[in-house]
N, C-alpha and C positions, 0 to 999 in steps of 0.2 A: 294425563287424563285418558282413560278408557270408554269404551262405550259398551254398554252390557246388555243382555236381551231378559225378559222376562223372567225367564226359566230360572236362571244365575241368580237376579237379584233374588227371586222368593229362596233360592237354596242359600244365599248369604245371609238373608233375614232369619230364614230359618235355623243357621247356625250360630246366629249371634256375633256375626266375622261384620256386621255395618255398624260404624261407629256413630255414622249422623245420617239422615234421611229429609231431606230436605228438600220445600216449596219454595223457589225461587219468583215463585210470580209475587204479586202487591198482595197487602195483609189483607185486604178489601177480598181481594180473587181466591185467597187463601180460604177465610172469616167463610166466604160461600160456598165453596168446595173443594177439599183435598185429599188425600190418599190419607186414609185412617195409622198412624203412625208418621208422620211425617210433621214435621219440626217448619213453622215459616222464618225464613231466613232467605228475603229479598235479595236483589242481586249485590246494590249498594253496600249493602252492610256484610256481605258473602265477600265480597271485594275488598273493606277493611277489615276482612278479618274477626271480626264479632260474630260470638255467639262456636265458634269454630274449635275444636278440640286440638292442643297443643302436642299433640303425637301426629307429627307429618306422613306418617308411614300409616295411618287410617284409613281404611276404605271409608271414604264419603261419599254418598248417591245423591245427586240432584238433580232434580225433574222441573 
């Protein structure tokens, strides 16, 4: 796990290089407001694995 600062993430999104982008808070917190592209996938379900793209070598981003 890395930690990335703003700048990065917009030049990863903007190159197509993030494979999930992802709201770890409750669907509820999500449903009220979240980063315009971003997938809700709770912790729980982040944890087994659901909803997760099967190429381990992914940049995944979650917030």
């Amino acid at each position: 796990m890395h930690t990335i600062d703003l700048k990065k993430l917009r030049e990863a999104l903007a190159k197509g290089a993030v494979a999930g982008f992802y709201d770890n808070r409750s669907r509820v917190s999500y449903d009220k407001l979240h980063i315009k592209g971003s997938t809700s996938l709770p912790v729980p379900e982040a944890q087994a694995g659901k909803g997760l793209p099967t190429d381990k070598a992914a940049m995944l981003v979650f917030y």
